[in-house]
Structure formats: structure tokens, C-alpha cells
C-alpha positions, 0 to 999 in steps of 0.5 A, spaced: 500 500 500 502 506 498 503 512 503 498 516 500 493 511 499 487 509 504 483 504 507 477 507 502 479 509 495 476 517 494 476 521 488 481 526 486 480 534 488 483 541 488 487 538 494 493 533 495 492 526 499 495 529 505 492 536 505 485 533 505 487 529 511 488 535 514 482 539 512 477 533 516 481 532 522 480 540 522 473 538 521 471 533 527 469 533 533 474 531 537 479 536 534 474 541 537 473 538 544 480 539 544 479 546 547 477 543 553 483 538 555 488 539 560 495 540 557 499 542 564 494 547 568 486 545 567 482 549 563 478 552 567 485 555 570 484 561 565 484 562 558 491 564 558 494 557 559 495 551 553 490 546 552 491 540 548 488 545 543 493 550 542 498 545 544 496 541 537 496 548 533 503 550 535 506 543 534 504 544 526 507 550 526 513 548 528 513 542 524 511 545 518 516 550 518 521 544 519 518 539 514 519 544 509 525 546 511 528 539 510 524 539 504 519 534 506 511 534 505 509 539 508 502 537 509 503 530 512 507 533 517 501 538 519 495 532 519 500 527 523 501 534 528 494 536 529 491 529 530 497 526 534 493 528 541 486 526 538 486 520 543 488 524 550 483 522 556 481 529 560 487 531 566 492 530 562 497 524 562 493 522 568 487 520 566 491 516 561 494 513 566 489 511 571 484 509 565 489 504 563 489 501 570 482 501 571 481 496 564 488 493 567 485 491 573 478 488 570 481 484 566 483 487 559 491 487 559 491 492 553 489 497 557 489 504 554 494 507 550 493 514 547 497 514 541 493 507 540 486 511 541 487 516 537 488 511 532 481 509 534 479 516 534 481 517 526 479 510 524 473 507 529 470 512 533 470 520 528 463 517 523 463 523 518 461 519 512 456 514 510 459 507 509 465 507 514 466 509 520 473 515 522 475 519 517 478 515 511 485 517 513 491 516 507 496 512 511 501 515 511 498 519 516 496 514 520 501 511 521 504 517 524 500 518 528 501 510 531 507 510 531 510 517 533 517 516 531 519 509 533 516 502 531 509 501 535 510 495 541 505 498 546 500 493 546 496 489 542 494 491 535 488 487 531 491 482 525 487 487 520 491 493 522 497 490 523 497 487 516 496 494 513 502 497 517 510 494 519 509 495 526 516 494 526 519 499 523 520 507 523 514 511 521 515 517 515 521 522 516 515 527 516 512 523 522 519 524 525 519 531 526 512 532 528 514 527 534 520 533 536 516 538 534 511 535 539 518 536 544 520 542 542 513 546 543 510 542 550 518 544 553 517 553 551 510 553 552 510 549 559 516 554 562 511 560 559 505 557 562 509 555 569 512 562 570 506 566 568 502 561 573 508 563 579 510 555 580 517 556 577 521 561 576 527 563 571 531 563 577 529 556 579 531 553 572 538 558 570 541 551 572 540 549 566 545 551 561 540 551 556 535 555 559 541 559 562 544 560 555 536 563 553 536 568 558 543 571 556 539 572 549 533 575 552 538 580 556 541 582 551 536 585 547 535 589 553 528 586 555 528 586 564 524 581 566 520 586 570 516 586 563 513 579 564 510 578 559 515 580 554 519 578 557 516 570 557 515 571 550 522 573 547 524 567 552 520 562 549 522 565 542 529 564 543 528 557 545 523 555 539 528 559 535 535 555 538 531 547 538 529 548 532 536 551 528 539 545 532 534 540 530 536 543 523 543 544 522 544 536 525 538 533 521 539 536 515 544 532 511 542 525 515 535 527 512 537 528 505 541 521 506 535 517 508 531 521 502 536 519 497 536 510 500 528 511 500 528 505 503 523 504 510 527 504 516 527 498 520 527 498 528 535 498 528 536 503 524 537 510 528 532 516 526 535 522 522 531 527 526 534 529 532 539 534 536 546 533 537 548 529 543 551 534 548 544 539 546 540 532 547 543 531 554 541 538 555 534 537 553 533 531 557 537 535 564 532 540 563 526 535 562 527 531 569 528 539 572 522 540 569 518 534 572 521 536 579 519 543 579 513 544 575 509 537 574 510 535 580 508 542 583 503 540 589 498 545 586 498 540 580 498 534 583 492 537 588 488 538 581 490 531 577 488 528 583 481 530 584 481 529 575 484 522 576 478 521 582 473 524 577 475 519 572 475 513 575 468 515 578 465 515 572 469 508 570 465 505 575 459 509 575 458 507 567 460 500 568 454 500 574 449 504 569 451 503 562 443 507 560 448 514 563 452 514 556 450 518 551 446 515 544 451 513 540 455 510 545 450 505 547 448 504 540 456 501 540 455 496 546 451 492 541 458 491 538 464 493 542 465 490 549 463 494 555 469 496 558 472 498 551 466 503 550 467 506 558 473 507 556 472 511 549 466 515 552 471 517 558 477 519 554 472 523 548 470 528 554 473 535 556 476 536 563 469 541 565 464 536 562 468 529 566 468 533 572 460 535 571 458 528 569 461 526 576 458 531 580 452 529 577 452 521 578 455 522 585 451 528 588 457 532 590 462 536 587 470 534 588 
């Protein structure tokens, strides 16, 4: 099968294959709900801070202003971008998590993987058309959005999916750089939101020489950190700019070498889209800082506490009263398993919606 091929053959139209992909996740519903889903600060925060929404916008930006750079299809990597978070759970990385060992626990080991569901988002649970379910995407974006950067061995995939894509071998170059552009947004956006939220502070992450190295940027140009927002905003600026100079200039060569060979990367080769390794380590330094400052910042894990109690009493209730899910997600009980259909309802829902329907089934409010 050929990467821009799909699953149902359509018509030709003004439109190439991966433009037109990218037009209909733009056009779903779970794209919009998107809005209302945490990134690290819940929605109802403030209207200033990241949600998955504006997450997703900022990665296909950085990833189309890299892909056509590299001289790649630009449009692939901004479809693969902007569906790459269709699968997220509300409350973040935690609402992943403790779904997956709610399903673990009833007996289902698969779990639940976000990479996997946005799979299914696309595929199995999005129905725009008359004839199939999901969106009818080319495959080479859903390969994208499966694997990320790297072979799939998550967890157990169907026969029928399998067949259709070498799970054991590397996605599209251009799926690649969605996966460091996806690095390179959540790392600026995640210190803009941290320091405007006072929860960190740039004195607190100069110890990182990376960040140190940006800040002697900013400072240079003049702008004095008493002018907060600007001040966030040429920072974040010059982070982005620098990620992505780096990514380019060590990327570059071993990208028109992999386009020369056109031959699919199998699980041992290594991907040509990265950093150096000095400015790698630095990345992972600054991650592991990021963690223990921002993410783990009892005012975080408070909120996703009360998100991840609010998801596993939905779990629980849902299973108790299949009659409280919507529709069309009842409709799907006649075909899926219980369990499978709790899991896809829970994970479409927005944080402001998840902790209303808990409030609601359970008479109080967390």
C-alpha cells in the first residue's frame, strides 16, 4: 500500500492526499473538544494557559516550518501534528494513566494507550461519512500518528491493522519531526505557562545551561524581566528559535541521506531527526528539572488528583449504569465490549464536562 493511499479509495480534488487529511481532522469533533483538555494547568485555570488545543496548533507550526525546511511534505507533517493528541483522556497524562489501570485491573491487559486511541479516534470512533466509520485517513498519516517516531510495541494491535502497517519499523521522516516538534513546543510553552502561573521561576531553572544560555539572549536585547510578559515571550522565542536551528543544522544532511536510500527504516536503524548529543543531554537535564519543579508542583498534583478521582468515578459509575452514556455510545455496546466503550466515552470528554458528569452521578462536587 502506498503512503498516500487509504483504507477507502476517494476521488481526486483541488487538494493533495495529505492536505485533505488535514482539512477533516480540522473538521471533527474531537479536534474541537480539544479546547477543553488539560495540557499542564486545567482549563478552567484561565484562558491564558495551553490546552491540548493550542498545544496541537503550535506543534504544526513548528513542524511545518521544519518539514519544509528539510524539504519534506509539508502537509503530512501538519495532519500527523494536529491529530497526534486526538486520543488524550481529560487531566492530562493522568487520566491516561489511571484509565489504563482501571481496564488493567478488570481484566483487559491492553489497557489504554493514547497514541493507540487516537488511532481509534481517526479510524473507529470520528463517523463523518456514510459507509465507514473515522475519517478515511491516507496512511501515511496514520501511521504517524501510531507510531510517533519509533516502531509501535505498546500493546496489542488487531491482525487487520497490523497487516496494513510494519509495526516494526520507523514511521515517515515527516512523522519524525512532528514527534520533536511535539518536544520542542510542550518544553517553551510549559516554562511560559509555569512562570506566568508563579510555580517556577527563571531563577529556579538558570541551572540549566540551556535555559541559562536563553536568558543571556533575552538580556541582551535589553528586555528586564520586570516586563513579564515580554519578557516570557522573547524567552520562549529564543528557545523555539535555538531547538529548532539545532534540530536543523544536525538533521539536515542525515535527512537528505535517508531521502536519497528511500528505503523504510527498520527498528535498528537510528532516526535522522534529532539534536546533537551534548544539546540532547541538555534537553533531557532540563526535562527531569522540569518534572521536579513544575509537574510535580503540589498545586498540580492537588488538581490531577481530584481529575484522576473524577475519572475513575465515572469508570465505575458507567460500568454500574451503562443507560448514563450518551446515544451513540450505547448504540456501540451492541458491538464493542463494555469496558472498551467506558473507556472511549471517558477519554472523548473535556476536563469541565468529566468533572460535571461526576458531580452529577455522585451528588457532590470534588
Amino acid at each position: 500500500m502506498q503512503p498516500h493511499e487509504r483504507f477507502y479509495p476517494i476521488s481526486d480534488d483541488f487538494r493533495s492526499p495529505y492536505a485533505r487529511d488535514r482539512d477533516r481532522i480540522i473538521h471533527s469533533g474531537s479536534f474541537r473538544r480539544l479546547e477543553y483538555k488539560t495540557q499542564v494547568f486545567l482549563n478552567q485555570e484561565g484562558d491564558f494557559f495551553r490546552t491540548r488545543l493550542t498545544h496541537s496548533i503550535e506543534v504544526s507550526q513548528v513542524a511545518r516550518s521544519i518539514a519544509s525546511t528539510l524539504g519534506l511534505d509539508e502537509a503530512l507533517s501538519e495532519a500527523i501534528a494536529l491529530a497526534h493528541d486526538l486520543g488524550h483522556t481529560p487531566f492530562g497524562h493522568i487520566g491516561g494513566d489511571v484509565l489504563d489501570e482501571c481496564l488493567k485491573s478488570d481484566g483487559y491487559p491492553n489497557g489504554f494507550e493514547h497514541n493507540f486511541q487516537s488511532f481509534r479516534v481517526v479510524t473507529k470512533l470520528e463517523k463523518r461519512y456514510n459507509g465507514f466509520l473515522g475519517l478515511n485517513l491516507t496512511f501515511a498519516t496514520l501511521e504517524g500518528i501510531l507510531k510517533h517516531s519509533y516502531p509501535y510495541q505498546k500493546r496489542f494491535i488487531p491482525d487487520a491493522i497490523a497487516a496494513a502497517f510494519k509495526l516494526d519499523t520507523h514511521p515517515s521522516i515527516e512523522a519524525m519531526v512532528v514527534d520533536r516538534a511535539d518536544e520542542i513546543a510542550y518544553i517553551s510553552h510549559d516554562i511560559d505557562d509555569g512562570v506566568h502561573s508563579g510555580l517556577i521561576s527563571f531563577d529556579t531553572l538558570k541551572s540549566s545551561a540551556l535555559i541559562g544560555e536563553i536568558l543571556q539572549k533575552v538580556h541582551a536585547e535589553g528586555v528586564d524581566e520586570e516586563e513579564d510578559e515580554m519578557f516570557r515571550y522573547r524567552f520562549s522565542s529564543h528557545l523555539i528559535n535555538h531547538l529548532v536551528y539545532s534540530l536543523l543544522d544536525y538533521s539536515k544532511e542525515r535527512v537528505a541521506q535517508q531521502r536519497v536510500l528511500s528505503a523504510t527504516l527498520d527498528a535498528s536503524e537510528p532516526i535522522p531527526v534529532g539534536f546533537d548529543p551534548a544539546l540532547e543531554t541538555e534537553i533531557k537535564k532540563l526535562k527531569k528539572l522540569l518534572f521536579a519543579k513544575l509537574y510535580q508542583h503540589n498545586n498540580i498534583i492537588r488538581k490531577m488528583y481530584a481529575g484522576k478521582q473524577a475519572i475513575i468515578g465515572l469508570y465505575h459509575a458507567l460500568k454500574d449504569e451503562p443507560k448514563i452514556l450518551p446515544r451513540y455510545y450505547k448504540e456501540q455496546l451492541h458491538v464493542r465490549s463494555t469496558h472498551r466503550v467506558i473507556a472511549d466515552y471517558i477519554a472523548s470528554l473535556s476536563d469541565r464536562y468529566a468533572m460535571q458528569l461526576y458531580n452529577e452521578v455522585y451528588g457532590k462536587s470534588i
